[in-house]
N, C-alpha and C positions, 0 to 999 in steps of 0.2 A: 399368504396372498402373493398369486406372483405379479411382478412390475414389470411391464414393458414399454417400450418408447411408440410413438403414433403410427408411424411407416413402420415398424420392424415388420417382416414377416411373420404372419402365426406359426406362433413357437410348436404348435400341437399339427399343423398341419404341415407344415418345413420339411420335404424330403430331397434331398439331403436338409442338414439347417442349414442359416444362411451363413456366409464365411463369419461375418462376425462374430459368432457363435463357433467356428472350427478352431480359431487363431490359440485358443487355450481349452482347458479340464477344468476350469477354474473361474466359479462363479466372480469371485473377489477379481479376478485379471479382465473376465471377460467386461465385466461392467464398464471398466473406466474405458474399454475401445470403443463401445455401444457410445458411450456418453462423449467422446472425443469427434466421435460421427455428426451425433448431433448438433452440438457446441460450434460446428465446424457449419454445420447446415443453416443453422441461424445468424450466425454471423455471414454470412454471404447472402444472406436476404436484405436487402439494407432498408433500415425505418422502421420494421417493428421490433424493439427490441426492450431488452427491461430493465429497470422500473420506469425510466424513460424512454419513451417512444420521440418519433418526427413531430417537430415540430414543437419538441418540450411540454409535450402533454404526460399525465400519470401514465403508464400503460401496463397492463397487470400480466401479460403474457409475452410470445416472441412469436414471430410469425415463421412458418419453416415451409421449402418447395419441394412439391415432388409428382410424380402423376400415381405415384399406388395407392390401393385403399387408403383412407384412413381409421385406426383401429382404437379400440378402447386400452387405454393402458392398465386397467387392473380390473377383476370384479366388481361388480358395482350395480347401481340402479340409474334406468334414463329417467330424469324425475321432470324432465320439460327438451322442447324441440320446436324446431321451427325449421320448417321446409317449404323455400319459396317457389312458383311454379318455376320465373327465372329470374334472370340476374336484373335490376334496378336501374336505370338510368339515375346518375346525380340529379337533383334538383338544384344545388349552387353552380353545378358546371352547365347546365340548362340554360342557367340564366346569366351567368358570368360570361359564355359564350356567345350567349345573344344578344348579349348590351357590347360587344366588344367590335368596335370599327372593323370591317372586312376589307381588305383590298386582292386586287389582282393576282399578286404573288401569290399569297398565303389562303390555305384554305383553314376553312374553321377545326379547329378543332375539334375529333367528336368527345363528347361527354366520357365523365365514366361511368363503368359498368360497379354496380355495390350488390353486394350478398348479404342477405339478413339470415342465410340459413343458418343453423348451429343444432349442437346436442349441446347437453349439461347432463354428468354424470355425478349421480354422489357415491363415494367408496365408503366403507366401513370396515378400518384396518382393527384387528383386533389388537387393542395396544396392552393391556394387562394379561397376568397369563394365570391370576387367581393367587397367585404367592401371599400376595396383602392382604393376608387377613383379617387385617383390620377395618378393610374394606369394602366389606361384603356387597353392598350395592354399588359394585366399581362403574366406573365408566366405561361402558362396553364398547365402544367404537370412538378410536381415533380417526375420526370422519374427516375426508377431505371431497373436495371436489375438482372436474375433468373438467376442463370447459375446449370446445371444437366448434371456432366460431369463421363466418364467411367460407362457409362450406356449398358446394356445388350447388344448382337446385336439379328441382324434378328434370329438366326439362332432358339439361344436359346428363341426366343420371340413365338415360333411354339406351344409351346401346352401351353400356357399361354393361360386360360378360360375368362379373360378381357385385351384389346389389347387398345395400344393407337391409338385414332382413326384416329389422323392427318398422320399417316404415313401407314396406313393399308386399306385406303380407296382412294388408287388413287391420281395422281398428282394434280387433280384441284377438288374444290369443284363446285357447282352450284349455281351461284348468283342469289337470289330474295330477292329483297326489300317488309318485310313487317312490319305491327307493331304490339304492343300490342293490344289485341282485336278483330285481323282480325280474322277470321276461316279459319280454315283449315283440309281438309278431309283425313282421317286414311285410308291406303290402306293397312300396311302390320303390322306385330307386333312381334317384335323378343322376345323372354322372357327371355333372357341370363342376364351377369349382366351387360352387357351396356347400359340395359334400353334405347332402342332407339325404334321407330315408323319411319315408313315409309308414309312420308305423302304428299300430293297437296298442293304448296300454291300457292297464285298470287300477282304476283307482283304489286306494287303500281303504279309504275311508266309506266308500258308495256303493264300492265292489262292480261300478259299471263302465261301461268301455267307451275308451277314446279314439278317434285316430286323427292323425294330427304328423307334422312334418317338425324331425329333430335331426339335430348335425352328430353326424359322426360319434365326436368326441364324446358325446354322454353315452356310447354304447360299448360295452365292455369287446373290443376288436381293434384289430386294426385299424386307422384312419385309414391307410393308404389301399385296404383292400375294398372294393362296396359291396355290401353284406347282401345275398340271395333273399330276392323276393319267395315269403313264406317262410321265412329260415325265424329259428326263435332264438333271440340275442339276451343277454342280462345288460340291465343298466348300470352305469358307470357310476355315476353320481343320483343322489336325488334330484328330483325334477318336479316343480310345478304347475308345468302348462305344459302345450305342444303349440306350436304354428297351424294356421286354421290352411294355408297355401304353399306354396312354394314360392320362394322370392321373386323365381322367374313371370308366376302370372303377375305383378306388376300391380298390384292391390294398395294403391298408395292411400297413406294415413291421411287425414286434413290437412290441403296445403297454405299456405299462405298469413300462416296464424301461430302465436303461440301456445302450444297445447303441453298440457298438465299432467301426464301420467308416471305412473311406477312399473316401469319394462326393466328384467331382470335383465343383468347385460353380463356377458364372459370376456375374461382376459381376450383381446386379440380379436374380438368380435367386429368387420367390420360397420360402421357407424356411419361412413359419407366419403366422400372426396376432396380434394381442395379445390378450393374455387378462388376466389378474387380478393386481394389485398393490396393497399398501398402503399407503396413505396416514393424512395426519396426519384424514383427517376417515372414516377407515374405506377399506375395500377399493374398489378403483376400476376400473371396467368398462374393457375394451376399452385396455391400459396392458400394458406390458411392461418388463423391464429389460436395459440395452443396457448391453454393458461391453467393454474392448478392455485385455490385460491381454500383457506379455510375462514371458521367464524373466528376462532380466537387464536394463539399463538402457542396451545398446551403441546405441542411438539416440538418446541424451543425451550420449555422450562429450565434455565441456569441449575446444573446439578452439583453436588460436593464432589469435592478429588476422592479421586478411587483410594484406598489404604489397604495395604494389604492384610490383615485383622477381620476386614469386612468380605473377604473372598474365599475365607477357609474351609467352610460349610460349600459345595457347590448349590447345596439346596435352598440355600438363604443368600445367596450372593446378586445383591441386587445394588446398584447404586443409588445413592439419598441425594433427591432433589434439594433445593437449598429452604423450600417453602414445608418440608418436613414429612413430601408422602415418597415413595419410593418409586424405583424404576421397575422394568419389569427386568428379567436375569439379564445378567451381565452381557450376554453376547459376542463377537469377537473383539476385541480391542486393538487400539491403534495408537501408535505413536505419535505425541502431539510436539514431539521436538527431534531435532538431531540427534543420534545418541551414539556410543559406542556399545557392541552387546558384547559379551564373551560365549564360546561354543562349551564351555562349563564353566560351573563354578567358581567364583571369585577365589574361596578358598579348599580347593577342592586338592586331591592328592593324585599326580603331584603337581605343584602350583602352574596357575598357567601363565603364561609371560605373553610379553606384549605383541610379538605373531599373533596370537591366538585374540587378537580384537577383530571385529567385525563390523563396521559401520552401517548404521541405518539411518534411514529420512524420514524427517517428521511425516507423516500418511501411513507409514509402513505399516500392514495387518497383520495382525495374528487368530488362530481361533481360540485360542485360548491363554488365561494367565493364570501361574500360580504362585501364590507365597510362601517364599524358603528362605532359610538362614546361609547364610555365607557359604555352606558346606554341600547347598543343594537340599538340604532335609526339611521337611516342612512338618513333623513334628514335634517343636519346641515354640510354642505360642511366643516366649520375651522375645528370639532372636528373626524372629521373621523383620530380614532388611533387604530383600531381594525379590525381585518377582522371576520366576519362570517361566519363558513364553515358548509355545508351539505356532511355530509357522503353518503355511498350506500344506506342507511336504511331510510335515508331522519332526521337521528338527527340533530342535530345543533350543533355547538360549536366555541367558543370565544376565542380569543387571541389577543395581541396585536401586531400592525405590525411592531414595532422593539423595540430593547431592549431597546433604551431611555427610549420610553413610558412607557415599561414595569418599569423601573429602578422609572419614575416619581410616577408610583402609590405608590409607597412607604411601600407595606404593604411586607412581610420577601416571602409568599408564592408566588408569583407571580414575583419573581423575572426570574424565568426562564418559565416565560407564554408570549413568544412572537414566534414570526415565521418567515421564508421566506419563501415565495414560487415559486416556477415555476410553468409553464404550458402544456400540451401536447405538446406545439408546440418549448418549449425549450427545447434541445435535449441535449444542451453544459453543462449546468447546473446539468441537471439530469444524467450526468455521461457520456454523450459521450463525448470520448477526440480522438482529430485530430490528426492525426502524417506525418510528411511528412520522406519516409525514411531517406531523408538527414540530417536530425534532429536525426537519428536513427542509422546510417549508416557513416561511411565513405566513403565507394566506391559506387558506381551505378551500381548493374552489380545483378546477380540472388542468392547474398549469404548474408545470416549474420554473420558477424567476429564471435560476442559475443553476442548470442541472450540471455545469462543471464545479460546481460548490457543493452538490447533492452527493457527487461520487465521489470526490473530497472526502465527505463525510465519512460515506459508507466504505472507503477506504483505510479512514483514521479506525474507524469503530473494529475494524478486523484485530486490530494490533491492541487488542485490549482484550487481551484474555489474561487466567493467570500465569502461564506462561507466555515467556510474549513471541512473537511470529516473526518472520519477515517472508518476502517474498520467496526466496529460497527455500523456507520451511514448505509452504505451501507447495511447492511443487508448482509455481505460477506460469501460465503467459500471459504475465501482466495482471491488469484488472480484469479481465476476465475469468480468472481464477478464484477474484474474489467475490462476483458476483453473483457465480455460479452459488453461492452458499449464500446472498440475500434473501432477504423476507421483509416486505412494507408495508402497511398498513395503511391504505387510503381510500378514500370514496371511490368506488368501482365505476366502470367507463359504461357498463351495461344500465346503469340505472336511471331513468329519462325525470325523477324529481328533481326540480330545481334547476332542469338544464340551463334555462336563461339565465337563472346566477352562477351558476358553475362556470359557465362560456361567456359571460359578460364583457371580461376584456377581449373579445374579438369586438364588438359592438363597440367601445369606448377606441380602439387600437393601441391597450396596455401590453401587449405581447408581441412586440417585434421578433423574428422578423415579420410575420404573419401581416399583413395589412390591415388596415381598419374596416371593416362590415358595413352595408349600411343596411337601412333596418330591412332591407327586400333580400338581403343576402343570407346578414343572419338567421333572420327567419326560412330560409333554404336548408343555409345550413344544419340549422335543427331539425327540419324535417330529412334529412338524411341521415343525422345519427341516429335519429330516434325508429329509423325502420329498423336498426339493426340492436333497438337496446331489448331488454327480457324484463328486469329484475323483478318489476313489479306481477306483471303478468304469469311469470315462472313458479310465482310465490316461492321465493326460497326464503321460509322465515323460520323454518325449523333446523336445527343441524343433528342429527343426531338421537338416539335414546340410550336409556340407561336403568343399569339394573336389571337383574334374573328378571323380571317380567318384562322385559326390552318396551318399554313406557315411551311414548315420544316428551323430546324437553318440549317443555312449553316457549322458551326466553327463544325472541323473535331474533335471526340473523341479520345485524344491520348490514346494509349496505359499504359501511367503512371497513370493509374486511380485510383479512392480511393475506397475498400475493406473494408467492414463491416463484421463484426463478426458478420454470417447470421444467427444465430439463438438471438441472442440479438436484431438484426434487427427486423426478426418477431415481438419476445416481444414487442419491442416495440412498432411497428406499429400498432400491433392488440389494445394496451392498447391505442393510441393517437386516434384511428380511431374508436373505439366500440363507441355505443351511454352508455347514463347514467340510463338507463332504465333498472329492474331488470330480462335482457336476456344475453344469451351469443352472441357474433356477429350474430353466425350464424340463430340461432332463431328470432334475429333481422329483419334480410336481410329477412328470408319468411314470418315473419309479414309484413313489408312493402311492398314487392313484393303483397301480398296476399292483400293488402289496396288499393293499386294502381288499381289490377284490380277489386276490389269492386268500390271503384271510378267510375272507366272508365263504369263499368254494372250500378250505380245510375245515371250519370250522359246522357250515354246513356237512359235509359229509363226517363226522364227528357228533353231529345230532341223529342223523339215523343209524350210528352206530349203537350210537346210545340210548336208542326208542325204548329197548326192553325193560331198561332202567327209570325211566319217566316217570311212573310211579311206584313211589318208595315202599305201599304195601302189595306190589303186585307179586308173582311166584317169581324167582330168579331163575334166569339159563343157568343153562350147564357151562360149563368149563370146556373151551376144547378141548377133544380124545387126546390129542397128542399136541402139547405145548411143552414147551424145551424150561429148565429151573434155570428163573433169571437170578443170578451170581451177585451176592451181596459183597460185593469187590473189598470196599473200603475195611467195612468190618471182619474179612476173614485174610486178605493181602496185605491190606494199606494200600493198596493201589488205585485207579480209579482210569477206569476208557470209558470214550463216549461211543457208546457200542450200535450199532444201525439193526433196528427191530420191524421187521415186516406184518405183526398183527396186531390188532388190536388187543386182547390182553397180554400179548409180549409188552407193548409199548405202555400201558395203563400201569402195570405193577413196574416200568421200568423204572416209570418218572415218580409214580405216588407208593411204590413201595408198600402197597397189595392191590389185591387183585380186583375189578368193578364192585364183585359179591360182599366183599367185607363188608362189615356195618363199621363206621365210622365217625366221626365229631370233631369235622375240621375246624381249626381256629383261627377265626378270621380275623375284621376288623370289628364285625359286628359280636365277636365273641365267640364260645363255643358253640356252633349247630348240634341240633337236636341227631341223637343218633339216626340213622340212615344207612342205606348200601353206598359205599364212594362212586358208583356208577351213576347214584342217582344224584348228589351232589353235582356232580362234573355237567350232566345234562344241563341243571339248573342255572351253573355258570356259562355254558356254553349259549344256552337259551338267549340268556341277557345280551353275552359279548356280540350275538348275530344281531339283535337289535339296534344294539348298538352302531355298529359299522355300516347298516342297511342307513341309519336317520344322518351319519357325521358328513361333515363339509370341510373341505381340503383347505377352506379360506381361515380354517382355526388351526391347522396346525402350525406352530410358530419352529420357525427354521434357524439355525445359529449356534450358538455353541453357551453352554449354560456353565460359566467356571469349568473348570480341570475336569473332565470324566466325566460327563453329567450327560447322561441319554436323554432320558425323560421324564416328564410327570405329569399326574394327575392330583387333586385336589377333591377324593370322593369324600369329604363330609363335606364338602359346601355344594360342590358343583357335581353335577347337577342336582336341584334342589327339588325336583319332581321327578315322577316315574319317567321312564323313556316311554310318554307314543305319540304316534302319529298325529303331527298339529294340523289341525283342520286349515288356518291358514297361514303360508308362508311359513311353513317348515321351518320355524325357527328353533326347535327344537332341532335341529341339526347341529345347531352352535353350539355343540358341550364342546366344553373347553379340554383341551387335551395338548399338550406339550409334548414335540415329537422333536427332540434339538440332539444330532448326532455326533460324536467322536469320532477320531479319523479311524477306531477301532472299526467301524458298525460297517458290516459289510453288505451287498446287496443279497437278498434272497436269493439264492441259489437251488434249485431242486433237487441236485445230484451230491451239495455238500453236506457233510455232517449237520447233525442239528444242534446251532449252536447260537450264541448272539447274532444277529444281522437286522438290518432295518427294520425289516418286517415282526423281528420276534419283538424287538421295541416296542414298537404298534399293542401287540398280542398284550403284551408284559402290562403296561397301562392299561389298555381297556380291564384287564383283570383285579385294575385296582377301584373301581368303579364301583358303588354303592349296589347299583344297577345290574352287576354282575356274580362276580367273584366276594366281590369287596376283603382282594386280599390282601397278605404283607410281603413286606420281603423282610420276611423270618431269618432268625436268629439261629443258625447253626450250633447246639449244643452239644458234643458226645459223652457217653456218659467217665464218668471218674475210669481213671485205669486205662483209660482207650487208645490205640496208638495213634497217634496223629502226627505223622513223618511232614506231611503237606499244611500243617497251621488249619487246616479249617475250623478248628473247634471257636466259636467266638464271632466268627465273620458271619456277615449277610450273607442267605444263598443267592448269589450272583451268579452267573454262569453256568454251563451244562453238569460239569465236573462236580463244583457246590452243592447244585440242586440234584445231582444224583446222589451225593452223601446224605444229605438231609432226606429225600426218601427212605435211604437202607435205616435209619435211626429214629426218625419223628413223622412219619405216615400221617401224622392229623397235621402236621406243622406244612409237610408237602403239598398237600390236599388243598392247602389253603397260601402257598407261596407263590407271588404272580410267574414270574421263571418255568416253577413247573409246570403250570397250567399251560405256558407257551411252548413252550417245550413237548407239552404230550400233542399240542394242536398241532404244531408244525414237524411232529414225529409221522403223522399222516402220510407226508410227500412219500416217505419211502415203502407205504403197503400197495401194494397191485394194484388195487381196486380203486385207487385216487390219481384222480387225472387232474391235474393244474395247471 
């Protein structure tokens, strides 16, 4: 899922990007400039700010100014909205104004202007990544919510040159089911900046035609070129609806009201404008309030200390919550103290002296950690007392994993060379602190007594972890550095039950400074917040589903929900969720977008190659007249190149080590297959893998680094748990779960380089483990007795091009069935004639 902040520029439509985005290569750097932007924007709005707002009331968001769209920060769904024609007169300034003695000098002041418009968006982060298998009916969405509130209305939305499109194109969108890949024909082209096409599609399920207005970005092209009317495009992404207009006809939704719907919403999509908010010096133009609010607090659960014993496996390296379920993979790790690192080994040859120390600061990242003994080596399970960490750069460094050890080595400089660490997915550790008002608060109601007592608190609370903090550690300016990482727990400002006791002490005058009401005021005043409250009306009582049948929960969302400090939120989520590869998210996301549907075009042309083999009792082709004897390296040299093959059965016998026509009985996960030609096998995986890729959604693949060397995974005996097809509604069947988490090895697809690991063969490699597909292994390299093996591969996984070309020359059913080669013969494709990508 990618994160971004409200203003930022669309990441997908940015040409150039925006500077903030130039200033680094580096997800992990770029973030904290993004979030120092903002940090900075909010505090220069003065009065709304978090958890206390003006005037000592709860306040669950920060208000920020600016005149650009405003945008949705992640995927998600608009599940309610409110668009007022215009802006509100107060009702208390109304009347407070007109009971107020007039004289000569002074003229009345006029009223303020109040905005009841908003969105409310629910996100659904996929938080497990299937590892738990003890928990088959996981929680499939770590569900949060957007909230975008005192947003422009219609009125002023009229000569605004890009419009949000969900509310300016009609009550109902146009549903068609189609997927990645499909085409679809260009009928119209708007060149404004909504960058949208007017285009045919068909549905999958109907087989009958749509036309309907979609942006750019779902269309396998460039954004920044617009695509020829009658020209036939592939889709980017799956897609469920089209827009029935174009934003520009001005087709506005019901105004003035809260309405209830489920509109798909994209990263960056924009959603409205800013409109009018309060502040400490009066009402302030062009100012919204942004808030990120969930139902319960399962994105804080207190987790155990990392040990290094529990990160040896990268396939099981997960960290344990304290309540006994697990995290999802480790991710990158960070340093929760000051530490000294060493650029080797504590006891490495020859020893290193005290030059060679390196200080770091509690924050500092890494993408990865691993456990080794004093000497660097991490094959002796008793002496693992050192972690080894890889920075962004891909260096190394050493430390020991607690101060014992460090204290045992004995020597003066390495007394402060140990570490702890957390992980992206410990949230508690890394500075986020829970607060329930009650803990905060004496009374229950919409005020704080002594909100210099509240941040007291939630200052005290920071400094209670298990190792302890100080300001310094944090890397502070000041309280603000701590706040950035709060989360509170209180009756939400949107919800209008019980206002008259919630707001009571305005009516009594218990809250100075605030003067005392009388009953004509406060009954004003109520009728002024309550134009701008939802809760009830929005129905937000659900949060979330769960389990392979994605089941809505039934347990109603109270209103006393928990409130993150939504710009800290971002931060963070962008740094837990970016991959470890040296892009920023967003460059990320259109690599892999961009990989997928390269994919889906190799593997496509890879089924018509394979047509004649389709069916397994059909006659076989002939053999090309003239095909050159591919060279069983290993077994007659010992040597082994990764050799570039221009045909298809050059490249078929290269990687599976014979030729389509064999009959063969490859061993999968499912066992041995029934004898067959291996042409017709490969078809039948390749079959699946295009299904596959045509239904998936870029919002499941989890980014970050999974322990030491850990590409990726899949999980084919649980997930998915049904055939791959096309869901009749909301494509939810798009969400198999697939783990795409890369090493600083994994390079990008390249068309003209060898074929070898790179992002994209990741991709390939998993899909091929998939029930639904291949359902293969990564096999066990064996040679037989007597064999030379100068290079060790006898015994290892075929990993790599080299591996998986040994294991063809040797075990042809084991090949047939290794996810590696199967990617490997797909992405052998780039280099025959006849394949354009």
């Amino acid at each position: 899922m990618i994160i971004t902040f409200p203003f930022e520029d669309d990441p997908y439509y940015s040409t150039p990007q925006p500077v903030s985005y130039t200033t680094s290569n580096s997800a992990a750097s770029t973030t904290p400039a993004l979030a120092k932007k903002y940090f900075d924007l909010a505090r220069s709005v003065a009065g709304g700010v978090f958890p206390v707002g003006m005037n000592r009331f709860w306040h669950g968001g920060v208000h920020l100014k600016g005149t650009k769209p405003v945008r949705a920060v992640a995927d998600g769904t608009i599940v309610a909205y409110r668009l007022d024609t215009d802006y509100t007169v107060s009702a208390l300034d109304t009347l407070v104004n007109g009971s107020a003695p007039s004289s000569p000098q002074s003229k009345p002041k006029p009223p303020r202007q109040l905005s009841g418009s908003f969105v409310l968006i629910r996100h659904e982060c996929e938080k497990n990544n299937g590892a738990n298998t003890l928990n088959v009916n996981r929680y499939t969405g770590a569900h949060f919510y957007s909230l975008y509130a005192n947003l422009m209305p219609a009125k002023q939305l009229h000569d605004k040159a890009l419009l949000p499109p969900f509310v300016t194109t009609g009550e109902s969108i146009l549903p068609v089911s189609a997927l990645r890949g499909d085409e679809v024909t260009v009928l119209a082209v708007n060149g404004d900046g909504h960058q949208m096409a007017k285009v045919r599609a068909t549905d999958i399920n109907t087989k009958s035609t749509i036309d309907g207005w979609i942006e750019y970005m779902f269309l396998d092209m460039d954004p920044t070129v617009p695509p020829a009317v009658s020209a036939k495009v592939r889709l980017s992404y799956p897609i469920a609806a089209l827009y029935a207009c174009h934003p520009s006809e001005r087709k506005w939704r019901t105004l003035d009201t809260v309405k209830v719907i489920g509109h798909p919403v994209r990263t960056g999509e924009v959603i409205g404008y800013p409109g009018k908010t309060d502040s400490q010096s009066g009402v302030l133009d062009d100012s919204f309030h942004f808030e990120i609010f969930t139902a319960d607090k399962t994105l804080l659960k207190p987790m155990k200390s990392l040990e290094p014993r529990n990160i040896v496996d990268p396939g099981t390296s997960h960290q344990d919550y304290a309540d006994s379920s697990r995290s999802d993979g480790m991710g990158k790790v960070w340093l929760t103290r000051n530490a000294d690192l060493l650029a080797r080994a504590p006891m490495s040859d020859p020893l290193p002296t005290a030059s060679d120390v390196i200080k770091f600061a509690a924050g500092s990242c890494f993408v990865a950690s691993m456990p080794c003994n004093a000497k660097g080596k991490s094959d002796a399970l008793p002496d693992l007392v050192c972690f080894k960490l890889y920075d962004l750069g891909g260096n190394s460094y050493y430390a020991y994993a607690s101060q014992a050890d460090a204290a045992a080595d004995g020597r003066a400089f390495v007394t402060d060379l140990w570490v702890t660490l957390t992980t992206d997915s410990d949230w508690t550790a890394r500075g986020w602190q829970a607060c329930e008002d009650k803990e905060l608060n004496t009374t229950d109601d919409a005020f704080v007594e002594d909100d210099d007592a509240v941040m007291q608190q939630i200052l005290d609370a920071a400094c209670k972890l298990p190792t302890a903090l100080n300001l310094n550690d944090l890397h502070s300016e000041g309280v603000d550095a701590i706040l950035r990482h709060t989360a509170v727990r209180f009756h939400t400002e949107w919800d209008k039950d019980h206002n008259a006791t919630r707001y009571q002490k305005l009516k009594t005058g218990e809250h100075p400074p605030l003067p005392q009401m009388t009953d004509a005021q406060f009954s004003a005043f109520l009728q002024d917040v309550e134009k701008q409250q939802f809760w009830a009306e929005a129905h937000v009582e659900t949060d979330g589903v769960n389990g392979p049948a994605l089941t809505a929960i039934s347990t109603k969302m109270s209103p006393k929900s928990w409130h993150y400090h939504p710009l800290g939120f971002l931060a963070q989520m962008r740094e837990c969720l970016t991959t470890d590869v040296h892009l920023s998210e967003e460059a990320f996301e259109k690599e892999i977008r961009s990989s997928w549907n390269t994919g889906l075009k190799l593997i496509d042309k890879r089924l018509k190659q394979l047509d004649p083999w389709k069916d397994a009792n059909a006659a076989l082709p002939s053999p090309p007249a003239a095909m050159p004897v591919i060279a069983r390296e290993y077994a007659t040299t010992q040597n082994i190149h990764n050799v570039t093959h221009t045909k298809l059965w050059e490249n078929f016998i290269y990687w599976f080590g014979v030729d389509p026509n064999t009959v063969a009985t490859p061993i999968t996960l499912h066992g041995a297959l029934p004898p067959a030609p291996a042409g017709h096998h490969v078809y039948l995986y390749l079959k699946g893998m295009r299904e596959f890729f045509r239904h998936v959604s870029l919002q499941r693949v989890v980014k970050g680094a999974l322990g030491f060397e850990a590409g990726a995974w899949v999980h084919p005996a649980t997930y998915p748990a049904r055939p791959l097809v096309p869901a009749q509604t909301g494509f939810q069947m798009e969400c198999i779960n697939i783990g795409c988490q890369y090493g600083l090895f994994f390079r990008a697809f390249n068309n003209t380089a060898a074929v070898d690991q790179n992002r994209m063969e990741v991709q390939l490699h998993e899909v091929a483990h998939l029930r639904n597909t291949a359902h293969a292994k990564d096999q066990i390299i064996a040679l037989p007795a007597g064999t030379s093996d100068p290079n060790k591969f006898n015994g290892q996984t075929g990993y790599g091009a080299l591996a998986a070309r040994v294991l063809a020359e040797f075990a042809s059913n084991q090949a047939l069935a290794n996810a590696e080669n199967i990617a490997f013969f797909i992405e052998s494709a780039k280099h025959e004639a006849d394949i354009t990508v």
